[in-house]
PADOPA-840601 format. One record per residue (C-alpha): residue number from 1; residue in three letters; x, y, z. Coordinates in steps of 0.1 Angstrom, whole numbers. Example, Ala and Ser with C-alpha at 12.3 -4.5 7.8 and 13.67 -1.06 7.14 Angstrom:
% residues 2
{site 1 ALA {123 -45 78}}
{site 2 SER {137 -11 71}}
//
This chain:
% residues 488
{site 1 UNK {-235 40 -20}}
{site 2 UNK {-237 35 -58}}
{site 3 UNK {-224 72 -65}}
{site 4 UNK {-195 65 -38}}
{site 5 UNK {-188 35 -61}}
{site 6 UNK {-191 56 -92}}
{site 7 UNK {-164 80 -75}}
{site 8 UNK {-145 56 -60}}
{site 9 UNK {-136 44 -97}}
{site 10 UNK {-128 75 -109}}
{site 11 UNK {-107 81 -82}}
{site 12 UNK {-93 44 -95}}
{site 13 UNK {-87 51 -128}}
{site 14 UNK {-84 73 -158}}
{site 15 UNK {-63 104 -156}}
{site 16 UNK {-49 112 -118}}
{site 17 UNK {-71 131 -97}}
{site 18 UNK {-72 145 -64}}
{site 19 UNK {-111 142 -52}}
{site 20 UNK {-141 139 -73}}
{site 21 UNK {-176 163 -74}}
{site 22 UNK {-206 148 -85}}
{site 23 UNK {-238 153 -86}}
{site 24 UNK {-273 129 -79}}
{site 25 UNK {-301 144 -87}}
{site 26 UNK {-333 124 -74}}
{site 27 UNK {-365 137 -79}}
{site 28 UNK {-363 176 -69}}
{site 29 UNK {-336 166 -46}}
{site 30 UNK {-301 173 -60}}
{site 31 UNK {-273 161 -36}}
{site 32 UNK {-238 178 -45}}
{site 33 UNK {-211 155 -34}}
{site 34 UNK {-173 162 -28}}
{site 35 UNK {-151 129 -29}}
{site 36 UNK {-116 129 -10}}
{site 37 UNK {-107 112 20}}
{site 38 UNK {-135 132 36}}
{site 39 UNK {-172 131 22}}
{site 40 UNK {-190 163 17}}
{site 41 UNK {-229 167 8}}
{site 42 UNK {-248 194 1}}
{site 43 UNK {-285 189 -4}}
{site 44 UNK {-305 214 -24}}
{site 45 UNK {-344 212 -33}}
{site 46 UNK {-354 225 -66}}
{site 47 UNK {-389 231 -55}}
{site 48 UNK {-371 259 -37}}
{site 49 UNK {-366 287 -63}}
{site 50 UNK {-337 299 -42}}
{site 51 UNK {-319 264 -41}}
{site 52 UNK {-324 260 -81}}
{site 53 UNK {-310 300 -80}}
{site 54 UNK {-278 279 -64}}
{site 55 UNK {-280 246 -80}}
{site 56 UNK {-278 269 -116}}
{site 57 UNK {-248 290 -99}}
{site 58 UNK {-227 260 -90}}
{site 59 UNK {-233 244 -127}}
{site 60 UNK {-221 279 -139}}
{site 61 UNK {-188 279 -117}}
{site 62 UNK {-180 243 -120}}
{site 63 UNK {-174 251 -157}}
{site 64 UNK {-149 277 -148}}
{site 65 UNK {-131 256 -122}}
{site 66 UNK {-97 249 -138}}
{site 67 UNK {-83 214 -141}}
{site 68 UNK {-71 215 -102}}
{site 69 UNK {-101 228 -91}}
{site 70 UNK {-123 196 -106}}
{site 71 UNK {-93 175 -95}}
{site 72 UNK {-68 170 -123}}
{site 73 UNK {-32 168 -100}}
{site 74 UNK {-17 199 -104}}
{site 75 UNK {17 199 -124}}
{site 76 UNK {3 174 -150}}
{site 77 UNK {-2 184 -182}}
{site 78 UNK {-17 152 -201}}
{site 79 UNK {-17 162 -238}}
{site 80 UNK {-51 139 -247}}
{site 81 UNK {-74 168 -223}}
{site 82 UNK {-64 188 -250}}
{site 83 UNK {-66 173 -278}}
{site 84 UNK {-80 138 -284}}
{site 85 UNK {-60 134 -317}}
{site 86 UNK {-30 128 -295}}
{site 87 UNK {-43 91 -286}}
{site 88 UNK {-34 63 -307}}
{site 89 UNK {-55 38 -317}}
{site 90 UNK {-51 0 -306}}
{site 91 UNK {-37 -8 -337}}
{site 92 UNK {-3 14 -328}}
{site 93 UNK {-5 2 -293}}
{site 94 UNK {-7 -34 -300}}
{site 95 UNK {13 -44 -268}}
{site 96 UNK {-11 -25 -247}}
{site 97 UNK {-43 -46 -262}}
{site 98 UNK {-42 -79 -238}}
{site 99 UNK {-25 -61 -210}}
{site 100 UNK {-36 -69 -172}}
{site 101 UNK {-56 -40 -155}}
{site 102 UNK {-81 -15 -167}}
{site 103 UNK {-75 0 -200}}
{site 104 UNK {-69 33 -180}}
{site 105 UNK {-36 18 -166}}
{site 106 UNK {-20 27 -200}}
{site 107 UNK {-37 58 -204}}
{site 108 UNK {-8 77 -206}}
{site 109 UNK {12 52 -232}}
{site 110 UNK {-15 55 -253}}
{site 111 UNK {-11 97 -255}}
{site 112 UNK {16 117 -271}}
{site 113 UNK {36 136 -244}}
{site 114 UNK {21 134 -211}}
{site 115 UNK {42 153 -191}}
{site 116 UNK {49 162 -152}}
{site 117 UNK {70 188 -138}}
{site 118 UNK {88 185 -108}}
{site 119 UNK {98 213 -81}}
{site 120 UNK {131 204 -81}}
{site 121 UNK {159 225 -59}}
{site 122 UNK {167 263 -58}}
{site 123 UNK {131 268 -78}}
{site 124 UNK {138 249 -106}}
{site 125 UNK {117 224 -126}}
{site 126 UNK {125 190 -141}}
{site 127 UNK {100 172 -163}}
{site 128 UNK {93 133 -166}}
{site 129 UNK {73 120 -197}}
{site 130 UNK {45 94 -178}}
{site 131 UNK {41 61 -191}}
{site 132 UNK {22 33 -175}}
{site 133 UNK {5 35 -143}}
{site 134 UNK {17 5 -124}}
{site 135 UNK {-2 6 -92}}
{site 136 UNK {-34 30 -80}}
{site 137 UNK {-54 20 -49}}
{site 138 UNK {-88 11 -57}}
{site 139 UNK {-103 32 -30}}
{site 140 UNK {-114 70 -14}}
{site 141 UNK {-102 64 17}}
{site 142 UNK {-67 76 24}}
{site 143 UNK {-63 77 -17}}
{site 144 UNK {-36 56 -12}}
{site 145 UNK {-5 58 -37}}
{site 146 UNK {-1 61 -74}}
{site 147 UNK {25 47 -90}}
{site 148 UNK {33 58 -126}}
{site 149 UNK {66 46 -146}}
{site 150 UNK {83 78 -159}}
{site 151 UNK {114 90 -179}}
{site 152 UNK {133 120 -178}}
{site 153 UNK {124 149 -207}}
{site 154 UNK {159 166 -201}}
{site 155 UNK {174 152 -231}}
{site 156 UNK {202 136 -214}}
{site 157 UNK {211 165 -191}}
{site 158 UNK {208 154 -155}}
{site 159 UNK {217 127 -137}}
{site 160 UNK {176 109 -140}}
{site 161 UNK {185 97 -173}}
{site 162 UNK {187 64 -186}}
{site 163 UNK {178 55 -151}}
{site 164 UNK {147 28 -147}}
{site 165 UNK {121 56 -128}}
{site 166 UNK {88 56 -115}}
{site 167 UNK {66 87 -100}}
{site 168 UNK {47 82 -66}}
{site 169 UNK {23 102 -59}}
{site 170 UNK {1 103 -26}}
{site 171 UNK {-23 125 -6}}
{site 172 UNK {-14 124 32}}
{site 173 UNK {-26 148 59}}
{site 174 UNK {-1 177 61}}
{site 175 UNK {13 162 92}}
{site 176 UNK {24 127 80}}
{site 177 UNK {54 126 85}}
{site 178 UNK {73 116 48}}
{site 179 UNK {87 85 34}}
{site 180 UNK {119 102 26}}
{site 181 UNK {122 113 62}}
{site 182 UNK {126 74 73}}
{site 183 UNK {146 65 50}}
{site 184 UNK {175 91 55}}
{site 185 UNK {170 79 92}}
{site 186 UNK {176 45 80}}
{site 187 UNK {207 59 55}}
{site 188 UNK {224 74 88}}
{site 189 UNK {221 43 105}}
{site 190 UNK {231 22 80}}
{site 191 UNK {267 23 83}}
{site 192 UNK {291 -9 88}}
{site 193 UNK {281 -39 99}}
{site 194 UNK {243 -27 88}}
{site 195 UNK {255 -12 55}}
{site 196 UNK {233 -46 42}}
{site 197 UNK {199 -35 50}}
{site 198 UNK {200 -6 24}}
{site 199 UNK {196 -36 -5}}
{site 200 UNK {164 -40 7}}
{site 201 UNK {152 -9 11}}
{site 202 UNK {136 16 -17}}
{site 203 UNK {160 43 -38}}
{site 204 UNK {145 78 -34}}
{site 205 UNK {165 99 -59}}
{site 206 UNK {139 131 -54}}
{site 207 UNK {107 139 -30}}
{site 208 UNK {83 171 -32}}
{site 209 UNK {53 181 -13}}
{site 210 UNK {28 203 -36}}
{site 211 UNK {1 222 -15}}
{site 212 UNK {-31 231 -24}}
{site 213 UNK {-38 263 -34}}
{site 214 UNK {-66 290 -19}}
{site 215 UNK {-87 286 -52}}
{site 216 UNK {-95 244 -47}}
{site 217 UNK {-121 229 -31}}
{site 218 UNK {-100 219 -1}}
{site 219 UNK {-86 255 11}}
{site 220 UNK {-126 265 9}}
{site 221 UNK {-134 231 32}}
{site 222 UNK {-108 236 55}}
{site 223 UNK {-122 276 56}}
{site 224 UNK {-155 261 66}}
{site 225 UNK {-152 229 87}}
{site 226 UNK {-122 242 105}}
{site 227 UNK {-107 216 126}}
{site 228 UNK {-131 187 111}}
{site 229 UNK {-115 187 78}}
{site 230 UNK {-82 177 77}}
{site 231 UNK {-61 196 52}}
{site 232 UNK {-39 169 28}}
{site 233 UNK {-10 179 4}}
{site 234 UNK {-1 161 -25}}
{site 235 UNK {33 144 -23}}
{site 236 UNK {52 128 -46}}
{site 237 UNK {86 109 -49}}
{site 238 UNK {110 99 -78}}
{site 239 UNK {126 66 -70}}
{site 240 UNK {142 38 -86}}
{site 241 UNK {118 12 -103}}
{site 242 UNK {117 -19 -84}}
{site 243 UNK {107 -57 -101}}
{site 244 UNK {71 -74 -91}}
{site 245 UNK {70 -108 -71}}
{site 246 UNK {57 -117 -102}}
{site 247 UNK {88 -115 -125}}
{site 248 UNK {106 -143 -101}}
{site 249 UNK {109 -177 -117}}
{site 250 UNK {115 -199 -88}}
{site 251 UNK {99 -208 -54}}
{site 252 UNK {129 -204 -39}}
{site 253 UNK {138 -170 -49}}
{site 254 UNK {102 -159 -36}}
{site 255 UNK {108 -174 -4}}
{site 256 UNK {147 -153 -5}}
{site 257 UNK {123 -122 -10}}
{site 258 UNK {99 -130 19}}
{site 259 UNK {134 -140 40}}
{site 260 UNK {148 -102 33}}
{site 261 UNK {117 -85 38}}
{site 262 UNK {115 -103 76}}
{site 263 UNK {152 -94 80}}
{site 264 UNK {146 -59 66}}
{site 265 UNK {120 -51 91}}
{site 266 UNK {134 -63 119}}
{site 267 UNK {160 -39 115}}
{site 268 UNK {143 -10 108}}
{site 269 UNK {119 -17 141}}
{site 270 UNK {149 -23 163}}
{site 271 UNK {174 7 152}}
{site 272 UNK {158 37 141}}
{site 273 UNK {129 21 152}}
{site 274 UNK {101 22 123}}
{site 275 UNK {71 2 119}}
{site 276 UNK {61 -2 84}}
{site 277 UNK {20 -11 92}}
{site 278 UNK {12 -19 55}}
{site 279 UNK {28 -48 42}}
{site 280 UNK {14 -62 11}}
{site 281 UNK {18 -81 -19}}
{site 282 UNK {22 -51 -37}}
{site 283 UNK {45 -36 -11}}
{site 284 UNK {71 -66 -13}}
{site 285 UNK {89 -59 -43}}
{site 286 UNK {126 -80 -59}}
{site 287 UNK {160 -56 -66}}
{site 288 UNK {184 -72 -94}}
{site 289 UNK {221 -68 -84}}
{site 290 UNK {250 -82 -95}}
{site 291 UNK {228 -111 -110}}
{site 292 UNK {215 -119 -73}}
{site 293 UNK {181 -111 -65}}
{site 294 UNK {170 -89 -32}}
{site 295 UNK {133 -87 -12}}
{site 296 UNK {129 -52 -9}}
{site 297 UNK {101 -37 15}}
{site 298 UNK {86 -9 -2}}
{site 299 UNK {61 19 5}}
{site 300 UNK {69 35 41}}
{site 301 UNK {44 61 32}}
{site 302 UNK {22 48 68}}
{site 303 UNK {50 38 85}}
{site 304 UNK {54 54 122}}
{site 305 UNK {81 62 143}}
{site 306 UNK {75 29 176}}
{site 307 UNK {79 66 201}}
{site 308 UNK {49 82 183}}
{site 309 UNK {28 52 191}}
{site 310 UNK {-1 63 217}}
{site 311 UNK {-35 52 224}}
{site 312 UNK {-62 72 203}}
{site 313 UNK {-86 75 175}}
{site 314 UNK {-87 37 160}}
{site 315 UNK {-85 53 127}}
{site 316 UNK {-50 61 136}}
{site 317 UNK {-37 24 136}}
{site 318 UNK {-60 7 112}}
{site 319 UNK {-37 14 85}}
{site 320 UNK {-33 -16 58}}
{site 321 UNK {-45 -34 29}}
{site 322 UNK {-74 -52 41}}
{site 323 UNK {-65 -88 23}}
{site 324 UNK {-31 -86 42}}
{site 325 UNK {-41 -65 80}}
{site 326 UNK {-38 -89 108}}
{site 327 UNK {-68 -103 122}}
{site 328 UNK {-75 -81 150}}
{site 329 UNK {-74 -51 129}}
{site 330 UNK {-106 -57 112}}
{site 331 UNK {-125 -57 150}}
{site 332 UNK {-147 -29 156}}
{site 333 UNK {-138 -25 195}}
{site 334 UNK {-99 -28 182}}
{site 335 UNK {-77 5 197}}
{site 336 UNK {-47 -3 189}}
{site 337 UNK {-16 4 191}}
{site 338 UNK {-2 -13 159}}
{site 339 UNK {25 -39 168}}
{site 340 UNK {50 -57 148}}
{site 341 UNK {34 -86 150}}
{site 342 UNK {8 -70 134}}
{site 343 UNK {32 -68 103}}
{site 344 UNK {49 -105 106}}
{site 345 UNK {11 -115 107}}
{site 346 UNK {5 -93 73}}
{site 347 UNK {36 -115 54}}
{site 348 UNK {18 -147 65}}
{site 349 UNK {-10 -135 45}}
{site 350 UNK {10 -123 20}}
{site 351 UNK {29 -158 12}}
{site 352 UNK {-8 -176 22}}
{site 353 UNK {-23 -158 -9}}
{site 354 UNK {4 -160 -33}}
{site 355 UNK {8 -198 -29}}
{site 356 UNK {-27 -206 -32}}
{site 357 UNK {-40 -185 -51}}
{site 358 UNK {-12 -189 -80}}
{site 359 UNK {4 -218 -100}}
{site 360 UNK {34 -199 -107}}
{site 361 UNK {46 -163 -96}}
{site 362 UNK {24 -152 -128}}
{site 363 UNK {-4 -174 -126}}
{site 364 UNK {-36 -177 -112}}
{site 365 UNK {-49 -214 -106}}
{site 366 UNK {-87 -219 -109}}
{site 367 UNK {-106 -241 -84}}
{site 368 UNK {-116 -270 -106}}
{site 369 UNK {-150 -272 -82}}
{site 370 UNK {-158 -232 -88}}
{site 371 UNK {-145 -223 -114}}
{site 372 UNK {-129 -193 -94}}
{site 373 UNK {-98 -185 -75}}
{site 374 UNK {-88 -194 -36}}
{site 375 UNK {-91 -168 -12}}
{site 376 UNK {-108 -142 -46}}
{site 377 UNK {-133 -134 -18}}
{site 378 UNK {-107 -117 7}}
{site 379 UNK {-104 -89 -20}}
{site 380 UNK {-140 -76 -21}}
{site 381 UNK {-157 -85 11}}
{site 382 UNK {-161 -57 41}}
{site 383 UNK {-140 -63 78}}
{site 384 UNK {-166 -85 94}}
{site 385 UNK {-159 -111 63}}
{site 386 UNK {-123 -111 72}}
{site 387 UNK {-120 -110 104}}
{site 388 UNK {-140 -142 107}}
{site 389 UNK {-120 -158 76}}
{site 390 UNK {-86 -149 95}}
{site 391 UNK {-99 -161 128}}
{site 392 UNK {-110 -194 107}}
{site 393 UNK {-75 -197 98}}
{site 394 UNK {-55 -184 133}}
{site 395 UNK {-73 -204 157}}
{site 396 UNK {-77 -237 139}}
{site 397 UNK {-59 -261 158}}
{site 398 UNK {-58 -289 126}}
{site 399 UNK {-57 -260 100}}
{site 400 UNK {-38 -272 70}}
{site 401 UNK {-24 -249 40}}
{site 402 UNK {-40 -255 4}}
{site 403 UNK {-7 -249 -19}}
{site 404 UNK {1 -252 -56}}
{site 405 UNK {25 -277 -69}}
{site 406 UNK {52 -249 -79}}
{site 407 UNK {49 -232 -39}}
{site 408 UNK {44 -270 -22}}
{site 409 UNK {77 -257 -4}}
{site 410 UNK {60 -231 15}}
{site 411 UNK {35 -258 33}}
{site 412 UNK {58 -264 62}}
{site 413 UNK {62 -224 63}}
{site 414 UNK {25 -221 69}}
{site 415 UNK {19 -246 92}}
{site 416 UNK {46 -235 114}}
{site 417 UNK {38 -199 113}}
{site 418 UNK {1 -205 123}}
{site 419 UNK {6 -230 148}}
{site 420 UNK {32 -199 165}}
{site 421 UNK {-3 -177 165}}
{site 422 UNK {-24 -203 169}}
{site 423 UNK {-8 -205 205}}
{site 424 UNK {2 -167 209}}
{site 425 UNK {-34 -157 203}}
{site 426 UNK {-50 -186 226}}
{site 427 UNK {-28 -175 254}}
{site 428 UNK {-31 -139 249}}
{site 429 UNK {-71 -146 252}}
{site 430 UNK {-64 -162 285}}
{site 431 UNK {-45 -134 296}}
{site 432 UNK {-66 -106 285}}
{site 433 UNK {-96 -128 306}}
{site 434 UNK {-79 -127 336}}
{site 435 UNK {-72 -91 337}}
{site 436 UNK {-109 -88 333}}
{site 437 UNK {-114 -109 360}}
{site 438 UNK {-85 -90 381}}
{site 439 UNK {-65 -121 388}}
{site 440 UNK {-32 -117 396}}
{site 441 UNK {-11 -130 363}}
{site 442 UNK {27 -124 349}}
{site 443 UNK {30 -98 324}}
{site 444 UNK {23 -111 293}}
{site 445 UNK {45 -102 261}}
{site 446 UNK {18 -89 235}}
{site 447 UNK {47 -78 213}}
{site 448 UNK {55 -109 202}}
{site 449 UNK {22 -132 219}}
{site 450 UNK {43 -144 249}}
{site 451 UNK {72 -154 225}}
{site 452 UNK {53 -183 203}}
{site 453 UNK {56 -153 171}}
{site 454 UNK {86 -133 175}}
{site 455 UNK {111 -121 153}}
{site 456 UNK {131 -149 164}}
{site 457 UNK {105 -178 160}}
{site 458 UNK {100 -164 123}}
{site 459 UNK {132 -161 113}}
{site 460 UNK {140 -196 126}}
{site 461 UNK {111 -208 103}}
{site 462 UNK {122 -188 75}}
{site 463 UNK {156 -191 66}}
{site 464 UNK {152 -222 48}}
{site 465 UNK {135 -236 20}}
{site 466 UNK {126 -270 6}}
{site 467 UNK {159 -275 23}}
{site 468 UNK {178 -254 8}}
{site 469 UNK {199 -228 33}}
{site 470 UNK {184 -195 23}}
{site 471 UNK {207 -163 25}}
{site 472 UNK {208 -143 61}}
{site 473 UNK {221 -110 55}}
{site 474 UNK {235 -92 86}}
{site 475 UNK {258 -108 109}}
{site 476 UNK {234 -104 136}}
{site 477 UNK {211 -129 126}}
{site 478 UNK {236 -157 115}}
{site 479 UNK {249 -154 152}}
{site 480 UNK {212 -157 164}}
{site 481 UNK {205 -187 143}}
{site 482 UNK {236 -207 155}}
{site 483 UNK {216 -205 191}}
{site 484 UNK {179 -213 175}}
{site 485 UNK {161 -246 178}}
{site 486 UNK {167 -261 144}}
{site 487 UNK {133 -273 128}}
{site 488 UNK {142 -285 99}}
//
């Protein structure tokens, strides 16, 4: 467990790497260990003289691996593996000295010309110059995504520059289908009337799938294991740089961003029929147009298309960011399939945490009794810790929001949207127990929880705040509100 940890972080920071090998040597036991999303061990004893014959063989070829073969991300040439000289000192970086995240976030900054090339069309290259990394997952499993802002090194000769750019870079299983793919779906369907959603959803100017060679680590896996190793690529994506929750200034303009990111999915569920399955904080991101401010839902790397949906394999639908999964996710005997309510119940969590744990968009507020921060737990305990903290919350007929001063507006957002699956849940529970008992019962809506928490009954919570008459953005839902019980 502690050398997973110690890979897990490298995985987490530093330069960008694709899996990790290491090494534990205890006693005359020495365990090599491959880190991607799947775990390899080999165990060797060096009271053997044949296993210290191998032990001294692997040492040997580990030294000749090239930078993709000990995980460096092919395409990246980061001058500072080179040359140390190249890294300045925090007395030239002076901006970079109090900045939030590990060092390692401005690894780049701090070098001299870390580049990336590109396959760009008809064989060609183009090369960014990487700057900060703005997001990694702090995890092995899945990898997650990598953010990294970027600028062009053309020189002013394609149509990337002087454009606000960041590099994404992820390692799905070969047959994921791509981010890219759902979003021309949604650009094709987009037309008219629906022109609107495309505000809200992200810019992808370029997308590339890199495979991995027969000389790494993973062609020599798949080789061995077959059908028990499940062979990734690395893909990346340039797209347009998109503002944090944090920059907003206002309650009310994070409350427009929640608003739009509802509206958004909705309409990518209902017409080319997407389900986005990992909404988080960091997923819900602000677009600055025209001097007005849009929620945009970002990241469809684990979306899936609602036709693709079939039971199977749990680790199929328990995608997510653990703070921000619904409930039910973090079960052990939960199958699936992934529902939008699943999602509607992830922005719950999403406002829950923001507004308590912050005293503005940009700051945390300290519990005057602990001296820590609300809800700091949900981001380090395991899936029995939160699915007994969520239940806590869900099934708590008095429960009552803590919220800052700044969010105070959001208490009435809560309470409404827990009493809707406060109900939805108790009901579904009395459903699901008569089925057990084979009574006869009326179909029961688990969609939406029998109604109590559809897209309807959020929307009609949402769409004002601190009552103030919050912007609906396609035709289809002012019409809908007009016939919606009013609770305000």
């Amino acid at each position: 467990m502690q050398v997973a940890g110690y890979a897990r972080d490298v995985l987490s920071h530093g330069i960008i790497r694709s899996h990790v090998i290491v090494f534990l040597v205890d006693s005359k036991l020495v365990r090599g260990i491959f880190y991607d999303p799947l775990t390899v061990v080999q165990v060797l004893n060096l009271a053997i003289k044949s296993d210290q014959l191998i032990f001294a063989k692997m040492i040997k070829q580990m030294r000749a691996l090239p930078p993709e073969g000990l995980g460096i991300v092919p395409n990246l040439d980061a001058t500072f593996m080179k040359d140390r000289k190249s890294l300045r000192s925090a007395e030239e970086m002076p901006q970079y000295a109090a900045a939030d995240g590990p060092p390692s976030n401005e690894i780049f900054e701090w070098s001299e010309g870390s580049l990336f090339d590109i396959p760009y069309k008809n064989k060609t290259i183009r090369t960014v110059r990487v700057k900060r990394v703005l997001f990694r997952s702090n995890g092995i499993i899945g990898r997650g995504t990598i953010v990294m802002r970027v600028v062009c090194h053309c020189n002013g000769k394609c149509d990337w520059c002087g454009k606000k750019l960041i590099l994404k870079l992820s390692f799905p299983a070969k047959t994921r289908v791509s981010e890219q793919t759902f979003m021309d779906r949604c650009r094709e369907l987009a037309q008219g009337d629906h022109a609107w959603v495309l505000n809200h959803l992200p810019h992808i100017y370029w997308t590339f799938d890199i495979q991995y060679s027969k000389s790494t680590p993973q062609a020599n896996f798949k080789k061995k294991f077959k059908d028990d190793y499940e062979m990734r690529l690395m893909r990346g994506s340039i797209q347009e740089e998109l503002r944090p929750l944090s920059s907003l200034t206002t309650a009310t303009g994070c409350a427009q961003v929640f608003y739009d990111v509802v509206q958004c999915h909705h309409w990518a569920w209902k017409y080319p029929q997407i389900l986005h399955r990992d909404i988080s904080q960091g997923n819900i991101l602000v677009r600055e147009k025209n001097g007005e401010i849009y929620g945009v839902l970002n990241d469809w790397d684990l979306a899936i298309w609602l036709n693709d949906q079939r039971d199977g394999p749990t680790s199929k639908f328990r995608t997510g960011t653990k703070p921000y999964m619904a409930h039910e996710q973090h079960g052990i005997k939960w199958q699936g399939p992934h529902r939008f309510r699943h999602d509607l119940e992830s922005v719950f969590y999403v406002i829950l945490l923001l507004v308590s744990l912050y005293s503005s968009p940009k700051v945390k507020a300290v519990e005057p009794d602990t001296g820590g921060f609300m809800y700091e737990e949900w981001h380090k305990q395991d899936d029995t810790f939160l699915v007994g903290q969520k239940a806590n919350i869900l099934l708590h007929a008095n429960w009552e929001p803590s919220v800052t001063t700044f969010f105070l507006g959001f208490a009435l957002w809560l309470s409404e949207l827990q009493s809707s699956l406060c109900y939805g849940l108790v009901e579904l529970g009395r459903y699901q127990k008569a089925v057990r008992l084979q009574h006869q019962v009326p179909a029961f809506d688990e969609d939406s929880l029998g109604g109590h928490f559809s897209y309807e009954k959020v929307v009609s919570v949402m769409h004002r705040y601190d009552d103030e008459e919050l912007k609906t953005r396609g035709s289809e839902w002012r019409k809908t509100l007009l016939s919606l019980p009013d609770l305000y």
